[in-house]
N, C-alpha and C positions, 0 to 999 in steps of 0.2 A: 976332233977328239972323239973315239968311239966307247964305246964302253960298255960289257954287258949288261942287261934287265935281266935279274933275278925273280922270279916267281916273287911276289909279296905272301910271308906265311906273318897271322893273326894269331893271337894267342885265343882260343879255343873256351872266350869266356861270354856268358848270357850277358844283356846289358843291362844292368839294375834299374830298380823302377824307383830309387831313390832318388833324392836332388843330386845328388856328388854324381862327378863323371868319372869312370875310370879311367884317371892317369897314366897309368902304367900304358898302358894298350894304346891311349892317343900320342905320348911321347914315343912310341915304339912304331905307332903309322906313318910320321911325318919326319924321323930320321929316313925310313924307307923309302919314302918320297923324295926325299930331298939328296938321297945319294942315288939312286934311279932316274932321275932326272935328266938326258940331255936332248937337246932340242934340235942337233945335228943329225943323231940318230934315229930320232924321233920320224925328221922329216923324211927320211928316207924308206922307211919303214912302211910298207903296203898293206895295205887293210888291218888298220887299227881300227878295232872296235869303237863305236860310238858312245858307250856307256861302259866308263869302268868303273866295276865293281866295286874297288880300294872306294871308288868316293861315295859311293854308295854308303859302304859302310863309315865314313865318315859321317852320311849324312848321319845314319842311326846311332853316332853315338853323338853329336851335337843337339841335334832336335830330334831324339826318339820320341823323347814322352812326349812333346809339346803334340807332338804328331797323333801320338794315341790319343792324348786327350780332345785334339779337333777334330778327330775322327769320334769318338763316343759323342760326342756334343752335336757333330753333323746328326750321327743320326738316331739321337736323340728330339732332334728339331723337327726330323721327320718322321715322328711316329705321333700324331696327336693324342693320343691314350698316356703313353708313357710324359710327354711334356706337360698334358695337365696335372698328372699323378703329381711330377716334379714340382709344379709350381705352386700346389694346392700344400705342401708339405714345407715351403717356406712360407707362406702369403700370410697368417694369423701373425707370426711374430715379424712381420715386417709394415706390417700393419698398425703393429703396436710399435713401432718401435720410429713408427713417423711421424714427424707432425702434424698437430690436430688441422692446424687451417691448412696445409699446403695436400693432408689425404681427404678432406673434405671437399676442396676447389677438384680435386682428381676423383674423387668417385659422384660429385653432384652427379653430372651429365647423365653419367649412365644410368644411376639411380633410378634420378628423375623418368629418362626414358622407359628402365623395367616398370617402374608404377605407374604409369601413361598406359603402356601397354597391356597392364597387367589388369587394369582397372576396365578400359574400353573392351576388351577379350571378358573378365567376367566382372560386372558390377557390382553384382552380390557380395562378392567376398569385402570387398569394402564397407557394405553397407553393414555385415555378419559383424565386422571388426569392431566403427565406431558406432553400431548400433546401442551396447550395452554401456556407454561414456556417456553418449551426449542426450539419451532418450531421454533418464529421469532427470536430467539437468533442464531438459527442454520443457519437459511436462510440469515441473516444478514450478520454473519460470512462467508459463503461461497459468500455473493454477494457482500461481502470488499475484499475477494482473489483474485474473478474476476476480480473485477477492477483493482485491481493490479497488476495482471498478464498483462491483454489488457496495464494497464500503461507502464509495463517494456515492452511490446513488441514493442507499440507504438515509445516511446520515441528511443528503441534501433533501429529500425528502420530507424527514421527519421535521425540519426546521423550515421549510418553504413557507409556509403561511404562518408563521407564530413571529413575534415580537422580534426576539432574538432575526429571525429571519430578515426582517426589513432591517435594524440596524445592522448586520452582516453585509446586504447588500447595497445599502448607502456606502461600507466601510469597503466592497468591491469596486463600487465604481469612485470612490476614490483615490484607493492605492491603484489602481491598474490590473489587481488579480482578477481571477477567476470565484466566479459566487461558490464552487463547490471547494476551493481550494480555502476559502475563508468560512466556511462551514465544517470542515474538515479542522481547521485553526484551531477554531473556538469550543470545539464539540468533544472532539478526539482529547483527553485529557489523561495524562499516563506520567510513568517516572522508573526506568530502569535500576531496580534495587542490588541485585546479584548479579555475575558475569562470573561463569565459571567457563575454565579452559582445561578439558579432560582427552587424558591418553586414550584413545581408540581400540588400540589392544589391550594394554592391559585394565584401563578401567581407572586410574590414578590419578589423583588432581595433581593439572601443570604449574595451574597457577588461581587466582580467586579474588576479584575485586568488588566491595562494595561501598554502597551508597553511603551519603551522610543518615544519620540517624536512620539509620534500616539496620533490623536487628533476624539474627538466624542465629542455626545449631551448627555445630562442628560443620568446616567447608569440606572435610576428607568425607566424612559420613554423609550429606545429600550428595558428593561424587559417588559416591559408592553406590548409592540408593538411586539414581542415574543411570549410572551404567547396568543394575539390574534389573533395572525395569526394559531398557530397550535389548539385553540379553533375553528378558525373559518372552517381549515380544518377537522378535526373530526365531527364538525357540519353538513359543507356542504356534503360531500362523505362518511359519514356514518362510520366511521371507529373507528377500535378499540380501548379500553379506553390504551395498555398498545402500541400501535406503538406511533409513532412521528414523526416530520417533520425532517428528515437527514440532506437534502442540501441545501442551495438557492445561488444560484450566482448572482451577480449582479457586470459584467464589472470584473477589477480584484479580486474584493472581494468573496472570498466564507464564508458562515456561515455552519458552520457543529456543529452537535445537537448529544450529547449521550443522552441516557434517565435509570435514574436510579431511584430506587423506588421511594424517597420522592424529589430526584432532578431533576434538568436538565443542564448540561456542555453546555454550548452553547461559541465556538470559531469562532472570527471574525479572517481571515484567509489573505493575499495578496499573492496574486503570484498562484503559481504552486507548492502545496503540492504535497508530498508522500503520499499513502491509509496507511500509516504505524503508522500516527498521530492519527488516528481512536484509535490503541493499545493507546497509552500515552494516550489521554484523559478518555479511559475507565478504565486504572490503576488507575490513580489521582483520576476520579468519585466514584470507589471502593475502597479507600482507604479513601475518604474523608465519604463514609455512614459507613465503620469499624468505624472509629473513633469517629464520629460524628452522626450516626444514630437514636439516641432518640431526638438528640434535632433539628434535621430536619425533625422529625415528627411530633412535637410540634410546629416547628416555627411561629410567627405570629406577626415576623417585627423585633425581638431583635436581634440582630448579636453577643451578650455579651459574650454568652455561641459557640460560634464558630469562634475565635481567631486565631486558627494554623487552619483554610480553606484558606485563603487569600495568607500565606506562600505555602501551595501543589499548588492552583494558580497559582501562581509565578513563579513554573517551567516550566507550558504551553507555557504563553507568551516570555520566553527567547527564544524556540523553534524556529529556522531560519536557513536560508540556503541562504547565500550571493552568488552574481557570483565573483567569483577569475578572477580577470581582470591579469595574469600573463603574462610575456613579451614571446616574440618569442622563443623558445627553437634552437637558431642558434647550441649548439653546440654538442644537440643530432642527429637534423639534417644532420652535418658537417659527424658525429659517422655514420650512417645511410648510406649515402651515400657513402663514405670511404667503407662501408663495401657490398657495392652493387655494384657500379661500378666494379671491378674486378670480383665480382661472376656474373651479366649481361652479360660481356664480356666473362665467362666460358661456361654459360650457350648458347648464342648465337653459340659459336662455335659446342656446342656440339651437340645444336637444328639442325644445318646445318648438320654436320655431319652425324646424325641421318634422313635429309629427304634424301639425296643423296642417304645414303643407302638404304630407305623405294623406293626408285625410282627406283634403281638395284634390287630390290624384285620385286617391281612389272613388270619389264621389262622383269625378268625372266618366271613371273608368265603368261604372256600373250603368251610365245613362245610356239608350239605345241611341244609334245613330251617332257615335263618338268612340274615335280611338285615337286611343295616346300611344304614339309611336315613340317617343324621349322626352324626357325629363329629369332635371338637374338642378342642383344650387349651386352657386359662384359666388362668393364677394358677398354674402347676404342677397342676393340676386336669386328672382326663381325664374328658371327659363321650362317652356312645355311648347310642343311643335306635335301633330299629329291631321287624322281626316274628321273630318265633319259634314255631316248630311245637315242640308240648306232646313229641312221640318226638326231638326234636333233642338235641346236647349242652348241658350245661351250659355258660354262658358263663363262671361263675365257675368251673369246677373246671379251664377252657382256660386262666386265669390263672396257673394254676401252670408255672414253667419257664421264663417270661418277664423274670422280675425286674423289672416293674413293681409296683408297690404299692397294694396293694387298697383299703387307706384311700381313695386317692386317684383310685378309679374309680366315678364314679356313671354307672351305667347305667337304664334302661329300656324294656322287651321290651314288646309287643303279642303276643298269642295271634291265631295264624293257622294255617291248614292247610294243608301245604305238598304241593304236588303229584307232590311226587319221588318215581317206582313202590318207592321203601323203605317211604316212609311210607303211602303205599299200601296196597301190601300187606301192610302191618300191620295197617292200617284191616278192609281186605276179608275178613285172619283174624277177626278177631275179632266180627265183624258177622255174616258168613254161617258162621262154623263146618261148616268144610267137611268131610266123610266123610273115613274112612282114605284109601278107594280113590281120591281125590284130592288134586292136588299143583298146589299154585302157586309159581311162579318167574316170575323175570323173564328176559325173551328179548327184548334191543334194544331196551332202556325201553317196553316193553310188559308187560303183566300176563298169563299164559299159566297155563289151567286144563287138566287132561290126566286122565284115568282115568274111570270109572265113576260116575253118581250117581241120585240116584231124580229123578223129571222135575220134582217138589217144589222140589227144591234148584236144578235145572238153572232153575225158572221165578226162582226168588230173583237168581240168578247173573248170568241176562238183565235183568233190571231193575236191578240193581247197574250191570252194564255199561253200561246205557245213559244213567246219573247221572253215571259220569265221561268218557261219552265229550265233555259239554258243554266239558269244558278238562284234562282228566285225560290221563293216559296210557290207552292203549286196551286193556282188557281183554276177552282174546279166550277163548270155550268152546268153541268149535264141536271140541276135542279132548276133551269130557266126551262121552262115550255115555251115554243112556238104556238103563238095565236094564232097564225095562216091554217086556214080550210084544211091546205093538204096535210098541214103537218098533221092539225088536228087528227084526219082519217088512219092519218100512217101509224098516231099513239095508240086510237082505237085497234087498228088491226094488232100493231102488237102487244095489247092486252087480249084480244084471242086467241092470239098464240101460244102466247104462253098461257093461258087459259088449259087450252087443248092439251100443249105439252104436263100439265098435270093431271091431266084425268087419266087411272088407272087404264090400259089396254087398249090407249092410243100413241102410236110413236109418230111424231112429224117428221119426215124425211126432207123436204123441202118446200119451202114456203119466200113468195116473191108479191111483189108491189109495182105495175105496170102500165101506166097510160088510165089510171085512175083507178082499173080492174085487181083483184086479190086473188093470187093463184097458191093452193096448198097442196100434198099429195102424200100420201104414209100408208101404214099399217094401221088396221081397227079389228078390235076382238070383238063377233057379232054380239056379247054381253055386256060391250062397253056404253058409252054415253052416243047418245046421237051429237055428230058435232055440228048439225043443224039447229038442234034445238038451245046450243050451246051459244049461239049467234043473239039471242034475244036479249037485252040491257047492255051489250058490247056497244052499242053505237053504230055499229057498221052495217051497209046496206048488204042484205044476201042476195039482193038482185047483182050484185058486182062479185059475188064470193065463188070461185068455180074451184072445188075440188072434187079430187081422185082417191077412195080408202081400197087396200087390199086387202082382202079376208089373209087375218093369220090368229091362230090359238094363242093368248097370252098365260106367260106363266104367273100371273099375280094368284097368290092363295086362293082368296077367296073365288074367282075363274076357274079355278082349277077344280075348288069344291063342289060349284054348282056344274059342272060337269059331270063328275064322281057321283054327286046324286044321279043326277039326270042317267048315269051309263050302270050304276051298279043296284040302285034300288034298296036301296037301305032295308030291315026289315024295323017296325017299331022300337024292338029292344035297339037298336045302335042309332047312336049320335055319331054325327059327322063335325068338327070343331074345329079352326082354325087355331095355335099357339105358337107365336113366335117363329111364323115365316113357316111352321109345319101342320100336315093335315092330319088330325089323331081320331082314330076310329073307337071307340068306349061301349062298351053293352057285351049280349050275347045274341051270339048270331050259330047258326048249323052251319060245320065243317063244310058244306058246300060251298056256301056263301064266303067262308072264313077263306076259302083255296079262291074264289073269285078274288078280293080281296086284296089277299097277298098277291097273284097276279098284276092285276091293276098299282099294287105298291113299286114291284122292280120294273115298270114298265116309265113311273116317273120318277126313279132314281136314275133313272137316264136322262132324265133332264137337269136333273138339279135340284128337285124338290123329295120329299119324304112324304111316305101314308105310313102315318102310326100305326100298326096292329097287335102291339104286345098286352093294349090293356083288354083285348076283346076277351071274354070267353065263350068256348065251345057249349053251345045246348044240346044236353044227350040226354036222353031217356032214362028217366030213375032206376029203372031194372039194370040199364046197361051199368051204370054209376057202381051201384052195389056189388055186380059180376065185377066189372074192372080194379074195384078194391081189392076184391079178394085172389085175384090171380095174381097183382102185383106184389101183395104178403107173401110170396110162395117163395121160399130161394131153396136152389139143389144143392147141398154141400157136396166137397169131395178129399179124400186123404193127402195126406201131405204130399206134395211132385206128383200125382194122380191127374191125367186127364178123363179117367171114367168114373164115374159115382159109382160106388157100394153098392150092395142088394139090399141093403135099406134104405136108399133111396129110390127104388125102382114102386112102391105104391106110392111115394110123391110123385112121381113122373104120370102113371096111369093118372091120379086126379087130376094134376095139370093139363092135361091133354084132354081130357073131356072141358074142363073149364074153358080153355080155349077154341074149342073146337064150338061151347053151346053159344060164344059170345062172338064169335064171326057171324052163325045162325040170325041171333036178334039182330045183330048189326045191321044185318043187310034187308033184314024185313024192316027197320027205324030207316032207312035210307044211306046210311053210314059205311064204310068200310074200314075194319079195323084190324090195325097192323101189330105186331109183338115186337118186341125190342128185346133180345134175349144175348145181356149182358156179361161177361167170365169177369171172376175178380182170382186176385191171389193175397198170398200171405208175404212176407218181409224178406222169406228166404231165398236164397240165390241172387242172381245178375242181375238187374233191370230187365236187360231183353227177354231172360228166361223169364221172366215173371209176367212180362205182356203176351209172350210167346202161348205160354200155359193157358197163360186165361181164355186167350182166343179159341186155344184147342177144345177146352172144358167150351163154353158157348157153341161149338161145332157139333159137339158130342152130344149137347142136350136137344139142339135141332136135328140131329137124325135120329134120337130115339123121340120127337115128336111127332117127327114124319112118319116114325115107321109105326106109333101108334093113330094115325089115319089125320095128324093136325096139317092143314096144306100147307106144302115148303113156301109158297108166293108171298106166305104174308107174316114168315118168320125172319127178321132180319139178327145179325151178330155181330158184337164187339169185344175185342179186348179190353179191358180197361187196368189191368194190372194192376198194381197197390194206389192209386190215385184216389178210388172212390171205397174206401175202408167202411166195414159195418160196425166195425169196433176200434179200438184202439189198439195197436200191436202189444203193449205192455199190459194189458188186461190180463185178465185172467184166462177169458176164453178168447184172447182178439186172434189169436193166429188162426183158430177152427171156424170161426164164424165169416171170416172174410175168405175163406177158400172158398167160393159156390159162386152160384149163376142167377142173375135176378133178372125179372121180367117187368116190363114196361109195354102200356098199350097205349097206343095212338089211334085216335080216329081220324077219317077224312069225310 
């Protein structure tokens, strides 16, 4: 069967993006199909396309959309911008629209995970968050312990030694409490009057429960007066929205305030609470926003919707602690006493007992030659164990006088030697058996031998001494003399030695004792002692004496003095006098002598010693005396910054210069030569240096108009002295003009 294929012609329409399919078009492709169809022709048929078209468009009119849509959703999927856009824009109401436990078990995980991570990355923000929650809840709590602790300390305290205190703690160790928990009981005495329940924001009473017979004013009105007081604290002092006013006392009344989110517990309180009411009220306050918490955050005056607040109330105000006015406890007392009387009267004996013995310890303890190394009572038993030196007391016969009882002392002693110079020297007697002619005593716990012995005994003595000087007291001979011949000689010679060694302006260099002979050798100042003569009441033969002295000068004072005479020749007027290690020369003496003198002065400050010569004075010739006065009166003034004097100073100058010139003259005819000392001064003005500067110059200026009036330059000498040596005082009147000049000073030699 063959049959033509006809072109397939479509009708020429878009395909809608509605649900419906167009009909017309799919009925009109599948006649054409199906009358084009044969599979004879088909087969024979050479290069049939792989893809026809016709189905093609089949497919787009079966699954067009489906296709566009898997297509927009494909790549959708792959754009991550636009898929979270998508999902962020349904996820809130899918959110909402799920169930609570099945989107809480799906977003734990990852929650958990963001805040794990978000917390270890910064810790702070955490800390930023529940910092302002849990601080003043935390500080609160610790500063309610406080107080309750300082309470119970207080209170245990105050009652520790008083009456009340002992029956408390008889009433302790009976029940099984604590003594401050039953001081706290009986002390702490209170009674919860008012309990007010106030709205937070607006300020409204919720609710108002009080006590049996407790009497108050309108409960809306102290709400009101509550809430403007802690308004008007927050106001005044700035404080934060979630603290609150705690305390107010007023006389026995206290008001204590919890603060809870939508509430506020406010109890009117009498007495002496416990800080423990703080808990109760915060239980009730937290149990009452459990229950109750939507509609106390709605409130706005209806009480209708909060019914069982009034009942949790209710148990505040029962809250009280009466005083137990309870009678005299006569017959635990009677108990008490019964059982103390006889153990007082035990104890009393035993306390005796015990000091009598403490009194034979220490009696013991005091005696030399005894140590008590332990001691103790047992069972009425007195046990003591220590050392004993064999010369000590008996410890038993110290028993007596004590009224302890022997029976009941077991002791025992150790043998020891005791170091104390009694027992000592009781030791040293008996051991060395010392001669008449010696005596041992003790001198300031030392062992002290004194008199005469043969060198026999003296060598026992020393070797003795040297066995206790290991821990002993120190036993000293060197007060025993040897009676033997030799030693005798040997004491003589060194009492001339030492003899010699004290006489001024003998030094012993060395000195020996040999084969019976006395060998000595030193220095001798030939003013000193003969040390021959010094031999005679010594004892000692000068036939066996062989010394050697060196001439040398001693520097003892007075050596030194009779020297000075002897080299300088005193004249009548001067004393020559030894004070205090120096040599002071006093009188008057002629400049000649005076320059000798001081000579001889720095010649033994070379050694070590001093010649006084300040208090001598110079002997000059009356004539010169009278000259010398009058040329030292003489001063050259000069103008202010001026190193030349005026032409009215020039006939002071001419006089000067004969003055000087007639008093060199006499000088030298009196034996004398005398010098001028021709000083510059200045006035206050200018520099320092310019003002020593000046002076100098001025004293320069006046020696060459001396010189040039014929006074010799040799015996004119010059200083500055600058404002140091003032003739006036610079505030004076005339101080500045008078201390500008040049003054003259004469020196003889």
């Amino acid at each position: 069967m063959t049959s033509t294929v006809d072109p397939i012609s479509l009708p020429q329409r878009a395909a809608s993006n509605d649900t419906e399919i167009d009909r017309e078009a799919l009925a009109n492709l599948l006649v054409e199909i199906a009358r084009n169809v044969d599979p004879d022709y088909r087969a024979r048929l050479d290069g049939v396309p792989t893809a026809d078209p016709r189905m093609e468009t089949l497919r787009q009119l079966l699954v067009g959309r489906e296709i566009s849509e898997l297509s927009r959703v494909t790549h959708l999927l792959d754009e991550p911008e636009q898929l979270a856009s998508a999902v962020g824009g349904v996820l809130p109401s899918a959110a909402a629209r799920a169930p609570h436990a099945q989107l809480g078990e799906a977003l734990a995980p990852a929650v958990e995970r963001a805040v794990q991570r978000s917390i270890q990355k910064s810790p702070r923000t955490l800390t930023d968050i529940l910092y302002p929650v849990f601080l003043p809840a935390i500080r609160k709590s610790i500063g309610e312990k406080i107080d309750q602790t300082f309470q119970s300390l207080n209170e245990t305290l105050r009652h520790i030694f008083t009456w009340h205190g002992l029956k408390w703690r008889l009433e302790a160790w009976r029940t099984g409490a604590s003594f401050s928990e039953v001081v706290l009981k009986h002390s702490l005495v209170y009674r919860v009057e008012h309990v007010f329940l106030i709205n937070r924001n607006s300020g409204l009473l919720i609710a108002h429960v009080t006590a049996d017979n407790a009497t108050s004013e309108d409960p809306q009105l102290i709400s009101s007066m509550l809430s403007a007081i802690q308004d008007f604290v927050k106001d005044s002092f700035n404080e934060k929205e979630q603290s609150g006013l705690d305390t107010i006392r007023f006389g026995e009344l206290r008001l204590w305030s919890e603060v809870g989110p939508f509430a506020t517990l406010v109890a009117v309180i009498r007495g002496n609470p416990p800080e423990e009411l703080h808990e109760i009220f915060r239980d009730v306050l937290l149990r009452i926003h459990d229950e109750c918490s939507q509609a106390l955050e709605q409130f706005d005056g209806d009480s209708s919707q909060l019914v069982g607040v009034e009942t949790l109330l209710q148990t505040c105000v029962e809250l009280k602690q009466e005083d137990s006015n309870q009678g005299f406890p006569w017959l635990v007392v009677a108990a008490v006493l019964l059982v103390l009387i006889p153990a007082g009267g035990w104890f009393l004996l035993s306390w005796q007992s015990g000091q009598r013995w403490q009194a034979y310890v220490s009696r013991l303890s005091t005696q030399p030659g005894i140590i008590v190394a332990e001691q103790k009572v047992h069972d009425g038993q007195f046990y003591i164990a220590g050392l004993r030196d064999p010369l000590a007391a008996d410890p038993q016969a110290l028993l007596s006088g004590t009224q302890v009882d022997p029976a009941r002392v077991h002791s025992q002693w150790q043998f020891y030697q005791s170091l104390e110079p009694e027992f000592v020297l009781k030791r040293l007697t008996a051991s060395l058996a010392p001669p008449d002619s010696v005596r041992l005593s003790i001198v300031n716990d030392r062992i002290v031998a004194e008199g005469e012995a043969p060198d026999t005994w003296i060598d026992r003595a020393r070797a003795a001494a040297r066995q206790l000087s290991a821990g002993g007291p120190v036993f000293d001979i060197s007060k025993v003399r040897d009676v033997s011949p030799e030693a005798r000689a040997a004491e003589h010679w060194q009492a001339y030695v030492s003899r010699l060694e004290a006489q001024p302006g003998i030094i012993v260099a060395q000195q020996r004792a040999r084969g019976g002979h006395f060998y000595i050798s030193g220095l001798r100042d030939p003013q000193a002692a003969d040390p021959q003569a010094l031999l005679s009441g010594t004892g000692v033969d000068p036939a066996r004496v062989h010394s050697q002295w060196q001439f040398y000068q001693s520097l003892d004072p007075k050596f030194v003095l009779k020297r000075l005479v002897a080299s300088l020749a005193p004249p009548k007027s001067v004393r020559l006098m030894t004070i205090q290690d120096r040599i002071v020369a006093v009188g008057e003496a002629p400049a000649a002598w005076i320059n000798r003198a001081r000579v001889a002065s720095q010649q033994l400050s070379a050694d070590g010693l001093s010649l006084d010569i300040s208090e001598l004075r110079e002997s000059t010739p009356q004539e010169l005396t009278h000259l010398r006065d009058a040329i030292q009166a003489v001063d050259i003034f000069f103008d202010s910054g001026k190193a030349v004097p005026g032409p009215e100073q020039l006939p002071v100058l001419d006089k000067l210069a004969n003055q000087l010139k007639e008093l060199a003259k006499d000088a030298r005819e009196a034996g004398v030569t005398a010098q001028f000392m021709l000083t510059g001064h200045s006035d206050a003005t200018g520099r320092e240096t310019a003002k020593v500067s000046i002076s100098a110059a001025r004293a320069e200026t006046v020696r060459a108009l001396l010189k040039k009036r014929g006074v010799d330059p040799e015996l004119l000498l010059v200083r500055g002295a600058g404002t140091f040596e003032p003739a006036e005082a610079e505030d004076s009147r005339t101080g500045s003009s008078a201390n500008r000049r040049v003054s003259v000073t004469v020196n003889f030699h």
